[in-house]
C-alpha positions in Angstrom: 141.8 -49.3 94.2 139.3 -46.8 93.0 136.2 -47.4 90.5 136.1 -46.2 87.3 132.5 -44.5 87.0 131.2 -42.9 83.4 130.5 -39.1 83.7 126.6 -38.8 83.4 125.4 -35.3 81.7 122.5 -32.8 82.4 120.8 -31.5 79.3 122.2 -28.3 80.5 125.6 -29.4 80.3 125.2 -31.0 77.4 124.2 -28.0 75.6 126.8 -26.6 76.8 129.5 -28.9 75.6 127.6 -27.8 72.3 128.0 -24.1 72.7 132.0 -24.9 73.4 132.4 -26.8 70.6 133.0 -30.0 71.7 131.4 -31.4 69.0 132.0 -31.1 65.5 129.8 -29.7 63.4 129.1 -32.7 61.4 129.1 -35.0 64.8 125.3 -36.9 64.9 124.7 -37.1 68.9 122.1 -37.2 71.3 122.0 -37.1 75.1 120.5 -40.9 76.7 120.2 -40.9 80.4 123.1 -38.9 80.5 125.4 -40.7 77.8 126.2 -38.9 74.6 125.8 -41.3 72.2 127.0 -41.0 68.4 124.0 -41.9 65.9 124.0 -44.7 63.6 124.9 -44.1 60.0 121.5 -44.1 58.0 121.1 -46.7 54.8 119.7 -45.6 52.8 116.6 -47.5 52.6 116.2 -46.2 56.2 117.2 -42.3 54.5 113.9 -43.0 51.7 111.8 -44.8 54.5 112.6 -41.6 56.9 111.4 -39.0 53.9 108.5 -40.8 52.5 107.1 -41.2 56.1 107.6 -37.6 56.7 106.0 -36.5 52.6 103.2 -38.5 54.1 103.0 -37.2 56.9 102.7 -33.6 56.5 100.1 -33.2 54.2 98.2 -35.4 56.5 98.2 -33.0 59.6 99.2 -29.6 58.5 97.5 -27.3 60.4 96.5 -29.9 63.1 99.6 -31.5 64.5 103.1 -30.5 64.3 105.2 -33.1 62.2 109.3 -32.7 63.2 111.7 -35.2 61.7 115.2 -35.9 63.6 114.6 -32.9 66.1 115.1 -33.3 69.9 112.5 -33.9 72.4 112.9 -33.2 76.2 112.0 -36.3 78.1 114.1 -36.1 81.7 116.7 -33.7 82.8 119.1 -36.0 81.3 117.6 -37.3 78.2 117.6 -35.4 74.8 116.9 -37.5 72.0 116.1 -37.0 68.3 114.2 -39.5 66.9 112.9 -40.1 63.6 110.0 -38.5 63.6 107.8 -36.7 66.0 104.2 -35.6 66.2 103.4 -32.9 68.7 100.6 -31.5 69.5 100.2 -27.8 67.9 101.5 -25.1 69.6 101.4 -21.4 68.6 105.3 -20.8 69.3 106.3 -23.8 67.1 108.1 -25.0 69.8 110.6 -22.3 69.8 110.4 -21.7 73.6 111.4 -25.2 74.2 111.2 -28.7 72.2 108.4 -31.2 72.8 108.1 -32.7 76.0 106.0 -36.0 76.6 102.8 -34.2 77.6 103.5 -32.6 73.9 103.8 -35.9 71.8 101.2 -37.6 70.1 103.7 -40.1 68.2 107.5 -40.8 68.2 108.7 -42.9 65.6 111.9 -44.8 64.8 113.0 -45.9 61.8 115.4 -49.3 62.5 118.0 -51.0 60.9 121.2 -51.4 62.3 119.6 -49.7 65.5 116.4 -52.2 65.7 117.8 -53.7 69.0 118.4 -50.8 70.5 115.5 -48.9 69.8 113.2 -52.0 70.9 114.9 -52.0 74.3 116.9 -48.8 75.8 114.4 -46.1 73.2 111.4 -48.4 74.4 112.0 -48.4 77.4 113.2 -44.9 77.5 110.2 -43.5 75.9 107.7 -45.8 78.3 109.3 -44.6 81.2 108.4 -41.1 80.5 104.9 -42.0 79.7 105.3 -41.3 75.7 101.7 -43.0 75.1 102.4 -44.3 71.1 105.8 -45.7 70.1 106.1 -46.5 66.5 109.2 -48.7 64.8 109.1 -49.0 61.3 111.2 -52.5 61.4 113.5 -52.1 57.8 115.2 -55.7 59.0 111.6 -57.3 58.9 109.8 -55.5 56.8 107.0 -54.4 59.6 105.8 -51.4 61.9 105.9 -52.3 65.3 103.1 -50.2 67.3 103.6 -50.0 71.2 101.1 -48.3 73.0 100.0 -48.0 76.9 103.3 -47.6 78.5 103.6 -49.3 82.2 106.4 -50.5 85.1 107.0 -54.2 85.5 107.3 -55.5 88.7 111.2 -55.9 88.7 111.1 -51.8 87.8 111.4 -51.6 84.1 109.2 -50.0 81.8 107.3 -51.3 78.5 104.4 -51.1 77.1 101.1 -53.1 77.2 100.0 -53.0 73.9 102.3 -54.3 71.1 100.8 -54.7 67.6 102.3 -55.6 64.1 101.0 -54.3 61.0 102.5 -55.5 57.1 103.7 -53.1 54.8 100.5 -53.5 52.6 97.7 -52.2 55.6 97.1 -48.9 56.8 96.9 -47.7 60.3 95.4 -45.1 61.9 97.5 -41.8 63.7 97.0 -41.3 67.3 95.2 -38.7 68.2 93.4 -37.9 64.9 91.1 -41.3 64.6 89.8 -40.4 61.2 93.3 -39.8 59.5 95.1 -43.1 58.3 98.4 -44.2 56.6 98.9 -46.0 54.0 102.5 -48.1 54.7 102.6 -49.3 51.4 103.5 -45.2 50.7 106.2 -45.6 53.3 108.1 -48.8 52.9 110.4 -48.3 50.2 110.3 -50.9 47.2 113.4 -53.5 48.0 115.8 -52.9 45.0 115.3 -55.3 42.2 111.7 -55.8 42.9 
C-alpha cells in the first residue's frame, strides 16, 4: 500500500494555476509552504479595523515607506502570502518588478479574528523563519496588538520571535523603522457596537 502525499506548489506554479484559471475570479487564496489555502471570510469589525489601520497609516508615511494592504509578499520559493498590511521600504519601481521580499519589509501586520490561532502559530512562525524583523497582530478576539519582534530558531528547529509585547487599544506605539512616527490604536480599534 502506497502513501497518500499532498502536492506541494512552487510560487511559479502557483501563478501558473492562476494564469489557467484554476481559480475563480472571486476565489481569496494564497500560497503557504506550498499549500494553497482559501482566506477566511473578514467580519466586519476585522473589514473597519483593516481600513482604519491602513487611513492611518498612509498619511503617516507617504513619501517614506510604502504602505500595501492585502498584497502578496515573496518570502520562500514556496510561500506567497498576503497579509493585512505591509510596510516596505520605498522603492522607485513601486514594486512592480517584483513584490516585497523580507529584506524589503519594515512591518507585516495581521488583523485576527477567526484566524488568531493560526496567524500566532504557522504566519508567526512563517514570517520568523524568513527573518521578517516586526510582526504585528491586531488581536480583534482580545481587544489587543500583539508586537513580535527579533525573530530566532529554537533548539528543537522552530522559529519565533524573542520579543513579544502587548499594547491596549488606548496607547500608542511607535512604527519600525521611523522612531519618531507613532500610532494612535485608539484610531484603529473599531468602537464595539452598542458602546
Amino acid at each position: 500500500m502506497t502513501a497518500v502525499t499532498a502536492k506541494r506548489f512552487s510560487i511559479a506554479e502557483y501563478h501558473r494555476l492562476g494564469e489557467l484559471g484554476f481559480f475563480a475570479p472571486d476565489d481569496q487564496v494564497e500560497l503557504i509552504r506550498g499549500e494553497i489555502l482559501l482566506k477566511a471570510t473578514k467580519s466586519t469589525f476585522h473589514s473597519v479595523c483593516n481600513s482604519l489601520l491602513l487611513g492611518e497609516l498612509y498619511p503617516l508615511l507617504r513619501k517614506r515607506a510604502i504602505v500595501r494592504g492585502q498584497e502578496p509578499i515573496i518570502l520562500k520559493d514556496d510561500s506567497e502570502p498576503e497579509p493585512d498590511v505591509v510596510i516596505a521600504r520605498h522603492r522607485s519601481d513601486n514594486y512592480l518588478s517584483s513584490h516585497p521580499q523580507p529584506a524589503d519589509l519594515l512591518l507585516v501586520i495581521e488583523v485576527s479574528d477567526s484566524t488568531l490561532k493560526y496567524d500566532r502559530t504557522t504566519k508567526l512562525s512563517l514570517y520568523a523563519e524568513t527573518g521578517i524583523s516586526n510582526y504585528w497582530i491586531f488581536n480583534l478576539v482580545d481587544n489587543q496588538l500583539e508586537m513580535h519582534s527579533e525573530p530566532y530558531q529554537k533548539q528543537n528547529g522552530s522559529y519565533s520571535y524573542q520579543l513579544q509585547r502587548v499594547v491596549l487599544p488606548n496607547q500608542t506605539v511607535v512604527i519600525p523603522g521611523f522612531s519618531e512616527l507613532s500610532l494612535d490604536l485608539s484610531s484603529v480599534f473599531p468602537a464595539q457596537i452598542g458602546e
